[in-house]
Phi, psi and omega in degrees: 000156219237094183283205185260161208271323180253160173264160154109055194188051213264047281132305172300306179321313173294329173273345147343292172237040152080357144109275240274129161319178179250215236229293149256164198205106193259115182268118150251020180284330173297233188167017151327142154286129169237061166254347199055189189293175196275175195292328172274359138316285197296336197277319191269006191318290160347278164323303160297016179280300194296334170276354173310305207260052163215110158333137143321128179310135169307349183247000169113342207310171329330324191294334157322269176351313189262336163270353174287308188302310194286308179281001200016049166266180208265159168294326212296344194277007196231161145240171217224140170186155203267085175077161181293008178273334192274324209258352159263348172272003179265293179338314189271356160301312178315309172265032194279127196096345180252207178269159172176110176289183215175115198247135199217148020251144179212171175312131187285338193303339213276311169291343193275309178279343144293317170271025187254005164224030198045049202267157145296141148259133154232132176283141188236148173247110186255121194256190186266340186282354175236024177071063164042054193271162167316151169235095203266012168277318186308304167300311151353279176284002185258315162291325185312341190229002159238181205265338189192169203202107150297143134218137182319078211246017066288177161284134170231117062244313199297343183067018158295150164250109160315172182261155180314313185281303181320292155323283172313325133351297176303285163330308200287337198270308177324280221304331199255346184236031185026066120258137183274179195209118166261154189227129192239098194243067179293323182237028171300324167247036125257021175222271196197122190312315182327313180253033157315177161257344188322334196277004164254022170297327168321298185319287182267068193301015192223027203255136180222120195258148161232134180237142163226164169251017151330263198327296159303328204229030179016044184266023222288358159322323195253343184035100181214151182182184183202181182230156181239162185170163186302139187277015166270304194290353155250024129291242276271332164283303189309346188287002173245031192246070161331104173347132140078035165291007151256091207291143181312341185268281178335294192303326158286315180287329196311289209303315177314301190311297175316350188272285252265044199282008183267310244235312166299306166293323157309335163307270193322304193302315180311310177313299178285321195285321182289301204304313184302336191269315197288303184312309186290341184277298185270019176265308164303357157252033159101004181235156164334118183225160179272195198215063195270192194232334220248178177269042155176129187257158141278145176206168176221092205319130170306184135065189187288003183322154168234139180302305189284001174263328168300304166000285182292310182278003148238006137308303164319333170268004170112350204240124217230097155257183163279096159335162180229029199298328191261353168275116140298137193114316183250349173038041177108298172317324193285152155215157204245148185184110187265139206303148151239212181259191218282325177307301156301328188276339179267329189270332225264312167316329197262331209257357187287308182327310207285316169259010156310320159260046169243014184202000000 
């Protein structure tokens, strides 16, 4: 049975496979902030009201304004977009017809919208025997005969961050066999702004960072989100860019967010504090855990456990994690959990306790 491809969809999930929830339901499958939006959202909610019936600035603005200030880049460099799921199927346009390596395991929208323009894939595999690290010859030579090379910044599922020189390493080999390189850094600012790529986009013109704002800024209701990239290559997207793609409320909290630089480090310090306690927890029942940086990790139970009966069985106690059937590379072995606040992350611990020890 073919379960569903994304978290945050844990209902489905129960009906998927026949069921009935329980009374209560704690979903970790997403991977959300679960501080919920910052606070000066909520303050202007109100206020925001009086613009539905106002057309949206046509550039998105405020939020144009506030992410050329925050990355202090030219506008010409950003496009705007209704969440980075709008702004990779505008991408993979870019590459219709062609080649795209595809580093797994990783987010399927990168195959899903490529092959919805009839790109080649070719898969490249970063395994669990190399702590899921790039296998960067692989790649290498896999760019060499295609147009453009995803990659995952962390990684989402496992929450790895390449290392930097590995990304340049990657760029530099794009820049000599003409492949470009998306850079997908969804969860990037939840470790630190510093290492984005965005301040090397000059340097590297051949480089397409995608960002949302989904995660960090718990917004995913509204969908927004944007890519940064040399300005001949986003005139060349935008020209596949449906009028008024960014609805006027978005464009307003967008702006509103990027401010919130008090509310992003408490975000992080939370984040890492659940994660580092959750690692130490399932490393001391026996399990695998990935060595992720972001707000939310993968593992796989030791010893004869079978990951899809831990699944099952703690859906019936209410506790809804990410499967990994559609991640290629974890098949299934896997499972994903994304951080929440200490209350919930203390119930997601006692009912794991219990059944590790029944099993």
């Amino acid at each position: 049975m073919q379960l569903p491809e994304h978290g945050a969809n844990p209902f489905k999930l129960y009906k998927k496979l026949g069921v009935i929830p329980p009374d209560n339901v704690l979903d970790f499958s997403e991977n959300v902030n679960p501080a919920g939006p910052p606070s000066s959202v909520k303050k202007i909610w109100a206020d925001l009201l009086g613009r539905i019936n106002q057309y949206p600035d046509p550039e998105g603005e405020p939020f144009l304004t506030a992410a050329e200030n925050f990355h202090q880049i030219d506008r010409k460099s950003l496009i705007l977009g209704n969440g980075a799921a709008e702004l990779l199927s505008l991408i993979a346009e870019r590459y219709r017809g062609k080649s795209a390596v595809i580093v797994h395991p990783t987010f399927s929208e990168y195959e899903a919208t490529l092959k919805a323009k009839n790109v080649e894939i070719v898969r490249v595999l970063s395994t669990e025997e190399s702590g899921f690290k790039l296998p960067m010859n692989d790649i290498q030579q896999a760019m060499e005969n295609a147009s453009v090379l995803y990659l995952c910044t962390p990684n989402n599922p496992t929450g790895i961050l390449p290392g930097r020189e590995e990304l340049i390493k990657l760029v530099r080999h794009g820049a000599k066999v003409n492949c470009e390189i998306v850079l997908d850094e969804a969860f990037i600012d939840f470790i630190d702004e510093s290492l984005s790529f965005i301040s090397g986009i000059k340097e590297f013109p051949h480089v397409i960072i995608v960002r949302s704002m989904t995660k960090m800024y718990s917004i995913p209701g509204i969908r927004l989100g944007y890519a940064v990239a040399n300005p001949t290559i986003i005139s060349e997207i935008k020209a596949h860019t449906p009028h008024w793609n960014v609805n006027g409320i978005a464009a307003q909290i967008g702006a509103l967010c990027l401010g919130e630089a008090e509310y992003r480090e408490k975000s992080i310090r939370q984040s890492d504090a659940q994660r580092s306690s959750l690692k130490v927890f399932l490393e001391m029942n026996g399990c695998t855990v990935t060595d992720s940086v972001v707000n939310f990790l993968s593992f796989k139970p030791g010893g004869n456990r079978t990951t899809r009966q831990l699944h099952e069985d703690l859906l019936h106690r209410g506790i809804v994690l990410r499967h990994s059937e559609n991640f290629y590379g974890m098949d299934g072995e896997w499972l994903r959990i994304g951080m929440k606040n200490p209350e919930e992350m203390a119930v997601l611990k006692e009912e794991l306790a219990k059944w590790f020890a029944e099993n």
